[in-house]
Every structure is written in structure tokens, then in C-alpha cells.
C-alpha positions in Angstrom: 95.5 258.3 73.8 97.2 260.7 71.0 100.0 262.5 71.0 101.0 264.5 73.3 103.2 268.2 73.0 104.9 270.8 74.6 105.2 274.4 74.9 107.8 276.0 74.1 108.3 280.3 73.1 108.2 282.0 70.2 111.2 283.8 69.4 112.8 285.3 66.8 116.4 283.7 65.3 119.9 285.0 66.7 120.6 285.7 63.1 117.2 287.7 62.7 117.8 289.4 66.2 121.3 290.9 65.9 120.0 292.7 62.6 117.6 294.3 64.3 119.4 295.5 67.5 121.6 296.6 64.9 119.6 298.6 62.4 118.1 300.0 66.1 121.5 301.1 66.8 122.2 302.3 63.3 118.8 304.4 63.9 119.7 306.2 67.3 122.8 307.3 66.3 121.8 309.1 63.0 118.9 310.8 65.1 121.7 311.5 67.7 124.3 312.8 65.3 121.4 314.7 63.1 118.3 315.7 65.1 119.3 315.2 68.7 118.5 318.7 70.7 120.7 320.8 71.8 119.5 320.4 75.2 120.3 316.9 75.7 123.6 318.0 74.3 123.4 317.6 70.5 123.4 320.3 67.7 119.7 320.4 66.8 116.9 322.2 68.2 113.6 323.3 67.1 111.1 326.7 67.6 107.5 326.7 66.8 106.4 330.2 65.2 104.4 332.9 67.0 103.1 335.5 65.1 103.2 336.9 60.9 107.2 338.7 61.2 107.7 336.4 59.0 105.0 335.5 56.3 104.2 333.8 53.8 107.6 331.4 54.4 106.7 330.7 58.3 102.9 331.5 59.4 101.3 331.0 63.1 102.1 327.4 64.5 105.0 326.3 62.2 107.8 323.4 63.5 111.1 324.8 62.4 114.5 322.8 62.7 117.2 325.0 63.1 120.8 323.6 63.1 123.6 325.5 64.8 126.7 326.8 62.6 130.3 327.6 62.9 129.1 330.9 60.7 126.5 332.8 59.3 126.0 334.6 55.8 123.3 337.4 54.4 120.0 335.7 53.8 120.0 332.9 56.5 117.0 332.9 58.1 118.1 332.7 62.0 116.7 332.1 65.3 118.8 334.3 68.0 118.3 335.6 71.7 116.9 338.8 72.2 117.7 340.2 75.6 113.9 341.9 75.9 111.6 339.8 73.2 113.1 336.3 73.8 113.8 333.6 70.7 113.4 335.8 67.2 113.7 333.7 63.8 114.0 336.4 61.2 116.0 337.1 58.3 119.9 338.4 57.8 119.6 341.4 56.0 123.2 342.5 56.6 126.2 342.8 58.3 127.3 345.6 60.8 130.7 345.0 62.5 130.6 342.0 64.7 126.5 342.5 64.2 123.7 341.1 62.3 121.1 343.4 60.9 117.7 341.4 61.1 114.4 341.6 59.7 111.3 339.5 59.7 110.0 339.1 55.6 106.6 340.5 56.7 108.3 343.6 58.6 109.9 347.0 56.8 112.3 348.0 59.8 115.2 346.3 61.2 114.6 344.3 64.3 116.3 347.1 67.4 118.3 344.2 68.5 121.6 343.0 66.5 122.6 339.6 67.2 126.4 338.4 67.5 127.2 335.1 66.5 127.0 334.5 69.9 122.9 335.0 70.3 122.1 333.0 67.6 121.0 329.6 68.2 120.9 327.8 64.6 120.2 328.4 61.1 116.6 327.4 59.8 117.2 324.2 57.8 113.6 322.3 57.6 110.1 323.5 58.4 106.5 321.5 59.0 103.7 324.0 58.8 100.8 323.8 61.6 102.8 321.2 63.9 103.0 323.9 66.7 99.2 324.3 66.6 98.4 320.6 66.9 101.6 319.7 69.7 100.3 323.4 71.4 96.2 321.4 71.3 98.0 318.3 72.8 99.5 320.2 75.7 96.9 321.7 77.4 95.8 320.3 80.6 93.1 318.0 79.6 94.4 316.7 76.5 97.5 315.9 78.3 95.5 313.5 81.0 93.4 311.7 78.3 96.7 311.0 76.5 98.6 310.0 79.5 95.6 307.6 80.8 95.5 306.1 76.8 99.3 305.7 76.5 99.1 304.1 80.4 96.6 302.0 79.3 98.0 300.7 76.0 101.1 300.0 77.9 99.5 298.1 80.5 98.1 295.9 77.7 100.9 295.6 76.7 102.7 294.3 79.2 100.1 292.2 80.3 99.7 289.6 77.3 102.4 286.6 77.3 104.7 285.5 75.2 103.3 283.3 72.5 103.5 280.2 72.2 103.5 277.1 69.3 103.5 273.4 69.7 106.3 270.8 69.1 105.1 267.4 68.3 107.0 264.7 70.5 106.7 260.9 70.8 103.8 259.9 74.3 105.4 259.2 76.8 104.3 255.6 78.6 102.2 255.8 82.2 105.5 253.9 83.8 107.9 257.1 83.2 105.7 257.9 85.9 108.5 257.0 88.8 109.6 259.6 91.3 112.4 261.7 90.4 115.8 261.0 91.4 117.7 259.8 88.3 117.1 263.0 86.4 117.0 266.9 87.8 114.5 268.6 85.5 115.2 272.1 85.0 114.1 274.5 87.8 113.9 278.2 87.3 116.3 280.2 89.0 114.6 281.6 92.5 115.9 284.6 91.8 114.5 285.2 88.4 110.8 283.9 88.8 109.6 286.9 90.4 111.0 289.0 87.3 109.7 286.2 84.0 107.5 288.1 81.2 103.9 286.2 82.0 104.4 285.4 85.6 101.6 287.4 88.0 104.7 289.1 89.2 106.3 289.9 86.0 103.1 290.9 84.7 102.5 293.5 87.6 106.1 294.8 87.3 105.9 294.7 83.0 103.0 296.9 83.5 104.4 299.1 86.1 107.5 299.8 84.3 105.6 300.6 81.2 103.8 303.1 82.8 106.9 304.6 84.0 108.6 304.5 80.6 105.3 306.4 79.2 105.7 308.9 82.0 109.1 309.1 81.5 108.7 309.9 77.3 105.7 312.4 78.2 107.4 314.3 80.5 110.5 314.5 78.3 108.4 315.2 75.2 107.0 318.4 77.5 110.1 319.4 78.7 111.9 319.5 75.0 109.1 321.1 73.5 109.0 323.9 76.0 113.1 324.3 76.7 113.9 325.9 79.8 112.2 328.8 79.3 108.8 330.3 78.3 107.4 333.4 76.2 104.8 335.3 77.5 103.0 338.6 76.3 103.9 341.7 78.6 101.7 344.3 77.7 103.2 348.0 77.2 101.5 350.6 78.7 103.0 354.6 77.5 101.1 357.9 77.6 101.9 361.0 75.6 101.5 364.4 77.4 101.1 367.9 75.9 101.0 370.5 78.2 100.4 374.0 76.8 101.4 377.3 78.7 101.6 381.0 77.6 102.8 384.4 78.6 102.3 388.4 77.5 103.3 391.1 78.5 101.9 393.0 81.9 101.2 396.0 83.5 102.4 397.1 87.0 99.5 396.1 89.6 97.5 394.3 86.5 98.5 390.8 87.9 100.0 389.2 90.5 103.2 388.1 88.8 104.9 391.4 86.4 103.4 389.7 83.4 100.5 387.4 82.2 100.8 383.5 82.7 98.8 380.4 81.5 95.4 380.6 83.2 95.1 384.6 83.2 93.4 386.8 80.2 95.3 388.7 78.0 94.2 392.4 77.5 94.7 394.5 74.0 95.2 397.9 75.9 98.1 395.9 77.6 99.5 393.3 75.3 99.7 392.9 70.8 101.4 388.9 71.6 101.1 385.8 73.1 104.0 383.4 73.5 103.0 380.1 73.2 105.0 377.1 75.0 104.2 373.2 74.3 106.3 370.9 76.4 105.8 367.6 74.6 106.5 364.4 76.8 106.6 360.3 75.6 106.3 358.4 78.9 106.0 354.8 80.1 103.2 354.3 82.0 105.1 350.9 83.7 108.7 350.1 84.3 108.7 347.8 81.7 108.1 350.0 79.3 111.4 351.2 78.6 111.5 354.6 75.6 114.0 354.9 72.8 114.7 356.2 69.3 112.2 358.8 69.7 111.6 360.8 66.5 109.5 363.2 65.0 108.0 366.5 64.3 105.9 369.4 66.3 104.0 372.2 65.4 101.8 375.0 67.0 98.9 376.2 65.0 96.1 378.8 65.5 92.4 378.2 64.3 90.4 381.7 64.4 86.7 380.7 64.0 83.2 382.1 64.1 80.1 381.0 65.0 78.8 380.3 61.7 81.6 378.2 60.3 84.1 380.3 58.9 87.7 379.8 60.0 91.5 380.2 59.4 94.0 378.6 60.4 97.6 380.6 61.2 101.2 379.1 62.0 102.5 379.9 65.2 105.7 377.8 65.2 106.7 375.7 61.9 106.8 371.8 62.3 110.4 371.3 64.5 112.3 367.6 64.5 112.8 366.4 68.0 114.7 362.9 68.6 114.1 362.4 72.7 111.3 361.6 74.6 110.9 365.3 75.7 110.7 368.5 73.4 110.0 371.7 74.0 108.4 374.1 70.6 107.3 377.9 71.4 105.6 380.1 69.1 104.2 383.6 68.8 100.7 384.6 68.4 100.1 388.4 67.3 96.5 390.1 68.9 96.9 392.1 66.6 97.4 390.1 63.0 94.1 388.1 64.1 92.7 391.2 64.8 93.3 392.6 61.1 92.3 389.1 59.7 88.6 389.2 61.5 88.5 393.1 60.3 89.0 392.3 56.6 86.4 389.1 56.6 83.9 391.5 58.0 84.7 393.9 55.7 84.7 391.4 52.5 81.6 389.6 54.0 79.5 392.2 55.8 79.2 390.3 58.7 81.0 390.5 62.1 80.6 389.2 65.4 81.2 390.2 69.0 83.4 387.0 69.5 85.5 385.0 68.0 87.1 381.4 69.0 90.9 381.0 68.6 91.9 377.5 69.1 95.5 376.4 69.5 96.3 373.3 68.0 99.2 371.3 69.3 100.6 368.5 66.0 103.0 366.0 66.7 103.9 363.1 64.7 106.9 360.6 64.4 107.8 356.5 65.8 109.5 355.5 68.9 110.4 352.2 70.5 108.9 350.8 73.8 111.0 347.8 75.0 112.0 346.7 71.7 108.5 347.2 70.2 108.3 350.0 67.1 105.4 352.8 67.6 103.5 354.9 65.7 103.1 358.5 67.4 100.8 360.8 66.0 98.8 363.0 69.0 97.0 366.2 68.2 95.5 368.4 70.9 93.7 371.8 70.8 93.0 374.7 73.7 90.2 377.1 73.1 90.0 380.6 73.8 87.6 383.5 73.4 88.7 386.4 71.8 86.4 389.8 71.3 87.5 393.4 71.2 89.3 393.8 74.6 90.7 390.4 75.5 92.2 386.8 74.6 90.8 384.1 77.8 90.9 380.6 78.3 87.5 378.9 77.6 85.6 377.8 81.0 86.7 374.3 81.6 89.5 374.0 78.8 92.8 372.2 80.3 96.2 373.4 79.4 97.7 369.7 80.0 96.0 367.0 78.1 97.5 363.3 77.3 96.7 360.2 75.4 97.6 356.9 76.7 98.5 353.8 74.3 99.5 350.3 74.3 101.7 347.9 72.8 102.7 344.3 73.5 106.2 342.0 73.5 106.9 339.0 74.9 109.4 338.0 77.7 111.4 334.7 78.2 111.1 333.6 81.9 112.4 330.3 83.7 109.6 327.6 82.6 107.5 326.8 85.8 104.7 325.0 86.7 102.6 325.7 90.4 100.5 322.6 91.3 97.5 324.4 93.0 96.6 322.7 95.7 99.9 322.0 97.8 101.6 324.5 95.6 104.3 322.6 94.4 106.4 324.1 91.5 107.7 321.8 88.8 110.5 323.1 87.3 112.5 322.4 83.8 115.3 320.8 85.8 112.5 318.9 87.7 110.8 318.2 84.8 113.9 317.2 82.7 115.7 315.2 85.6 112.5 313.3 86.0 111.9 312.0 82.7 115.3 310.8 82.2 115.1 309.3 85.6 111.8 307.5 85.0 113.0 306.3 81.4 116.4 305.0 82.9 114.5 303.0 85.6 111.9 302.0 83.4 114.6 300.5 80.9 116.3 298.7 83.2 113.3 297.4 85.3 112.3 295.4 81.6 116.2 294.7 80.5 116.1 292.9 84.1 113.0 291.1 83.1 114.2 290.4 79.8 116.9 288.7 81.1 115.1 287.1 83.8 112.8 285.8 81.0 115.6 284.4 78.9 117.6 282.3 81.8 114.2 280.6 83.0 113.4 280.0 79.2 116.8 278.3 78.5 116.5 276.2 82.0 113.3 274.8 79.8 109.4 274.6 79.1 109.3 273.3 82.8 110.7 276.3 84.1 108.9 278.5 82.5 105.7 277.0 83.4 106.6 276.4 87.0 107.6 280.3 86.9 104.1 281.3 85.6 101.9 279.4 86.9 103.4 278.6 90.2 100.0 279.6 92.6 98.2 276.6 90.0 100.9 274.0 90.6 100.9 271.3 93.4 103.9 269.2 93.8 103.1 265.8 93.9 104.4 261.6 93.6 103.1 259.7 91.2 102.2 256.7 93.2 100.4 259.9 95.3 97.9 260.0 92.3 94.8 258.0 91.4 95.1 257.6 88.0 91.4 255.5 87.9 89.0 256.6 84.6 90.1 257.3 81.3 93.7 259.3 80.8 93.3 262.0 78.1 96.4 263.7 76.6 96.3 267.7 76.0 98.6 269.2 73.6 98.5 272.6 75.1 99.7 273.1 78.9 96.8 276.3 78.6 94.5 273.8 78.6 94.9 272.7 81.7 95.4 276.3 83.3 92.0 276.9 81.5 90.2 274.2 83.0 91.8 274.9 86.5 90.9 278.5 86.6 87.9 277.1 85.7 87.0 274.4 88.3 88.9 276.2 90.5 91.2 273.5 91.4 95.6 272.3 91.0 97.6 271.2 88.6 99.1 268.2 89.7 103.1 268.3 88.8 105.1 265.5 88.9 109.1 265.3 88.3 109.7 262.1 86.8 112.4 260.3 84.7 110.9 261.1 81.1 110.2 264.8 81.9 107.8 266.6 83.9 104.6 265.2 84.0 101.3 267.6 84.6 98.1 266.1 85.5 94.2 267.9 86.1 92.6 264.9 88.1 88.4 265.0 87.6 86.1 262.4 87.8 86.4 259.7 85.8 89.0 261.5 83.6 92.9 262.7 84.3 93.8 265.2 82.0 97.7 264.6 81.3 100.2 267.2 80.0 104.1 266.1 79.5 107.1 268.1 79.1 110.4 266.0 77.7 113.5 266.5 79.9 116.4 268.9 78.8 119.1 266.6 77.8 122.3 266.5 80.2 125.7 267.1 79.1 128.3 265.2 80.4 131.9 266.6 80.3 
């Protein structure tokens, strides 16, 4: 019979060991110190881009690391809180007071908002272009399963493989070390840790269980950092501008119902040489949300005289006004009788005439405003017709005096960061979400420290305990004058073998405790595999 050998693991020096636990260390802290976010209570954070403000430096999907300051100068591009919009990372144009004056690179006005010190949340200091658009891809629901189930999976693996081993030559022992054991103890694992030893069915089940929940753990604190506590959204702007027209001329006693002519009634030349135009011009937000401000621009009233084969002129009736409020008012004065002179000379000069003419009133107004924080262009132009022959000025059949024109912008809003699980309808909050990561990490870490040193008692009680503590449902305790040891007696340098041809056959592993070591037998016919394990030496004090 050969040599014989025995198992023992594979691990790294104490030397080798400490220097990397300490490099590790080394590692965490500069990423603590330099990168760690703010809301796990460093002095980093990070904002992906939305949108072209500010183009070509940042475009759509950008990671950008923004560090906090004690100040801020002219220049710095910032990320700070605005009350309406949310997180904004534009550019310090200026300073106003105890203000910032901001602007995005791709903008040309100032962003409504001005930041304190206080609303900013860091200074831009490094940037990663597209990272947002690929972690953005990785969050939606099904790519989040698939990489969950892969980085369970991978885990599991993990987990499941031993520790490997190599072989230590030793000296055979001889068949009569075979005695039973009560000179020497060979090293028994501690009860307590078996359950827990890296290889062991049950440490394989509980490696691979707190694997999985350290993968949770980092998914759900990878999700919760990249979102933050809150989340944007687009909130649509609904506003409408409304131009309502009205005029009045003078009366006659008994003409009409009120002393003088009013919007809706014809004006008769017997009676009346003017018309007093009124425009009441209104900016209004169609929802609550949409909330008006710095309104400003100009209004005008015009008045197109026209004929039915294409000739036309245009008179003033009020000159273009400045208004600056979501409400202005603009009246102007039409005189019967200077359109009445202008018609007379173009038939004259042209020899042609007409029994009626079209007057047209044309309400202009132009200018910007702001809906909730949102810059807008306003530019609305509206006409009434009337008829106008010999004896009167009246509305046209089916012409309305108040006409609007609705438009729309967009912002976005920051709201608490919730998700609703459909079915029981569940909400899982940042807190949640935060709370349970580090929770699940925390356990997880400890569950494998626990393991670990489970793992490293059992291995310094010896190769014995370790193989008792993984392969106890294989092992059957046993005497070796309880053995037939008839047939041939083959050494095995690997105790594997043996496990190999047991799950095999389906049968023990003999184990015997004897003076030279532990002994470890695989009876067949005809043939005893043996496998020996040399005794730990005992110190005497």
C-alpha cells in the first residue's frame, strides 16, 4: 500500500491576509471621506441630467458628481433646490444680495428662481456622459428582475462551492494504530459551530441564503441612492389667453333699449360718426398649478376695411400699449366717418364701388410670461368682422366678441419617492427602501462573519473536524475490531474520494478514533478503501 495524505485548507498567510484587510480598509475610507453620498451622511452626491439647459457641457443622461462647499463663486456650475422645478444644475452667472443669478449654457434668460447658499446642494466637480441612460435601462421593472435572479444566482454559486483543498504527504500509518481511542482525544468540532462551517450542507444553505440577502441588500441600496428621497415628474401646464372685444356709440332716445349702442347692437350713421372700441385682454391658468407671473408685453387695436375683390386698408385704432399683469384693458376709437371718406376716394381713384364693405377689427398682443417657473412665449391675434354699407356698421352673423386660445407648457415637480405594489397595494417608501437595504446588508454580513468564524475554530480543532463537520450525514462511528478488514486494503490520498465513491454506492464512511489519528474506511467487497488523518499534537503545560 502507498502513501497515504490528508486534507487540509487552502488559505492565504497571516502576513498576506492583514495586507489585504488593510488596503480594504485603506479603500472604504477614501471612498467614505471622497465619494460617500450625502445621504448616508457624507459630502458627495450625484444627479443624472434631464433635458439640453445645459448643452454641449452636460447632454440627456449624464452622471454628475457634485461636492458640497463652504462657498460658491461666479461660474460654478451648481445643483440647487427649486421650490416649483425640483434639483436644477445650471450655471452662476452672478451675484444678487444673498442671491445667485442662474442660467443653464443652452438658455438666454435667468432661471426665475435665485438660490441661497442654502438651496444649493454641491458644486459640479466630475461628469460621466450617458451613465444615467444606461443605470435609467437597468431600472425598469424587467431588467431589474433579470439582474436580481443573475446576481441571486451567481451568489448562490458562490456560496455553494467549498473551500479548496491540497494534499500533505505523511508517513502510512501501520493497520495496528487501529486500537480504540482512549489514549488520545482527536479534535472534535465545536457543536456549536458545525451547523455554521463554509462546506457543511448547513453552511452551504445558510452561505447561500445570506448571499442572497447581501445581493438584495446592495440592489435595494443601489435603487434607493440613485433615486434619493424624492422623484421628478413632468406636470403639464395648461393656460388660456382670452380676448374679449366690446363696443359702444352713441344713441338715440327710444333707438335701443339701453341710452346708447352696446356690443351686439348695429351702429347707425344718421345716429352715430364713432365707435369706441374696448379689448379686455386676460392670461389665465387653466389648472391650479399653473401659477402666472412677470407678465409683459404689448396690445394694439387695428381696423381692416376690405372689399369683395381684394382691396383693403388697414387703420390704427389704438397704438401698441405695454401692459405687465395678466389682465389689460386697451380702448380705441373708430370714426364712421374717416372709413367712410377712405371707401369714397378708392371709388373715386378706381371707378369701382360697392354696396358693402367688411371692416374687421383686429386684436394684436405680443410679450412672455411665466407659468410656474416655466418662461412663455405670448403672441395671440384675433379679429371681429363687421358689415358696413351706407347706413350702418353690424356684427357679422355668427362672429363672437370673446374668443381665446389655449396653450401648454411643461415642468417637473419633486415628490416623496414611492412605490404601490399592485396587487395588495403595498407602498415602498425611501425610508422603507433605505432602512431595508442597510438592514439586509447588516444581517447578511454578520450571518457570513459568524460562518467565517465558525469555519476558522473547526479548521484549527483539525482536518478531522472539519471533515466530521461536512460530511457528518456520510460518517458512521465505528471500532476497529467492529470492522472486517478481509480483501486487499487500498490507501486514498484524497478523503473526496471516498465521499465520491459513497455518494456513489450509496453507502458510509466508516470513522474510526484511534491512537495515530482518525482513521476513515469505505468497506466493499474484497477491497477497504482507507483514508488517515494524523492527530493534532497535544501540548502539555
Amino acid at each position: 500500500m502507498g502513501d497515504l495524505s490528508r486534507l487540509t485548507l487552502r488559505r492565504p498567510p497571516p502576513i498576506l491576509t492583514g495586507l489585504i484587510a488593510g488596503v480594504l480598509l485603506v479603500a472604504l475610507s477614501l471612498f467614505w471621506v471622497v465619494l460617500a453620498p450625502t445621504v448616508v451622511g457624507g459630502s458627495f452626491s450625484y444627479v443624472f441630467t434631464a433635458g439640453n439647459s445645459m448643452e454641449p457641457l452636460y447632454t440627456q443622461g449624464d452622471l454628475v458628481f457634485l461636492r458640497s462647499a463652504d462657498r460658491y463663486a461666479t461660474g460654478d456650475n451648481v445643483a440647487f433646490n427649486d421650490p416649483v422645478q425640483g434639483l436644477i444644475l445650471h450655471r452662476i452667472r452672478e451675484r444678487e444680495g444673498d442671491r445667485w443669478l442662474t442660467r443653464g449654457d443652452n438658455r438666454q434668460q435667468d432661471d426665475v428662481f435665485k438660490a441661497t447658499d442654502a438651496d444649493i446642494v454641491g458644486r459640479a466637480v466630475l461628469h460621466v456622459p450617458g451613465v444615467g441612460r444606461m443605470i435609467g435601462s437597468l431600472q425598469t421593472p424587467s431588467n431589474t428582475i433579470l439582474l436580481t435572479l443573475a446576481t441571486v444566482f451567481i451568489a448562490a454559486a458562490g456560496a455553494s462551492r467549498s473551500t479548496s483543498l491540497r494534499r500533505v504527504r505523511w508517513t502510512r500509518p501501520h493497520l495496528a494504530g487501529l486500537v480504540a481511542q482512549d489514549q488520545l482525544a482527536s479534535a472534535v468540532p465545536q457543536r456549536w459551530a458545525a451547523p455554521f462551517v463554509l462546506g457543511s450542507p448547513g453552511g452551504n444553505t445558510m452561505s447561500a441564503a445570506f448571499a442572497v440577502l447581501l445581493a438584495v441588500g446592495v440592489i435595494l441600496g443601489t435603487i434607493a441612492v440613485s433615486h434619493g428621497p424624492t422623484e421628478t415628474k413632468p406636470l403639464p401646464l395648461l393656460f388660456e389667453q382670452r380676448a374679449v372685444l366690446d363696443y359702444t356709440a352713441k344713441g338715440a332716445p327710444g333707438l335701443y333699449d339701453a341710452p346708447a349702442a352696446t356690443s351686439g347692437d348695429p351702429v347707425f350713421a344718421a345716429v352715430a360718426d364713432e365707435v369706441l372700441f374696448t379689448l379686455k385682454y386676460s392670461l389665465e391658468g387653466v389648472v391650479s398649478n399653473a401659477l402666472i407671473s412677470d407678465v409683459k408685453g404689448t396690445a394694439k387695436l387695428d381696423a381692416e376695411v376690405s372689399a369683395a375683390n381684394g382691396w383693403k386698408r388697414t387703420l390704427n385704432i389704438a397704438p401698441a400699449a405695454q401692459f405687465n399683469s395678466p389682465t389689460t384693458l386697451l380702448s380705441g376709437t373708430l370714426s364712421l366717418r374717416q372709413v367712410r371718406d377712405l371707401i369714397a376716394q378708392t371709388e373715386t381713384l378706381s371707378g369701382v364701388g360697392f354696396a358693402q364693405y367688411r371692416v374687421r377689427i383686429i386684436e394684436s398682443v405680443k410679450g412672455t410670461a411665466v407659468v410656474t417657473g416655466k418662461p412663455i412665449d405670448l403672441n395671440l391675434q384675433k379679429s371681429v368682422g363687421f358689415q358696413l354699407d351706407k347706413n350702418q356698421l353690424s356684427i357679422v352673423a355668427g362672429e363672437s366678441l370673446a374668443q381665446g386660445e389655449g396653450g401648454s407648457t411643461a415642468t417637473t415637480i419633486s415628490k416623496p419617492w414611492v412605490i404601490t405594489v399592485p396587487p395588495i397595494g403595498f407602498q415602498i417608501t425611501y425610508d422603507w427602501l433605505r432602512f431595508t437595504s442597510i438592514l439586509s446588508v447588516v444581517l447578511a454580513i454578520a450571518g457570513l462573519i459568524v460562518m467565517g468564524v465558525a469555519t476558522r475554530i473547526t479548521e484549527r480543532a483539525g482536518e478531522a473536524a472539519l471533515i466530521e463537520a461536512r460530511y457528518a450525514d456520510l460518517l458512521v462511528p465505528t471500532d476497529a475490531d467492529a470492522i472486517d478488514f478481509g480483501g486487499q486494503l487500498v490507501g486514498v490520498s484524497k478523503f473526496d474520494d471516498l465521499v465520491r465513491m459513497a455518494r456513489r454506492t450509496q453507502g458510509s464512511i466508516l470513522h474510526c478514533r484511534a491512537f495515530v489519528g482518525d482513521q476513515y474506511l469505505m468497506v466493499e467487497p474484497g477491497v477497504t478503501y482507507l483514508y488517515s488523518v494524523r492527530p493534532r499534537a497535544r501540548v502539555t503545560k
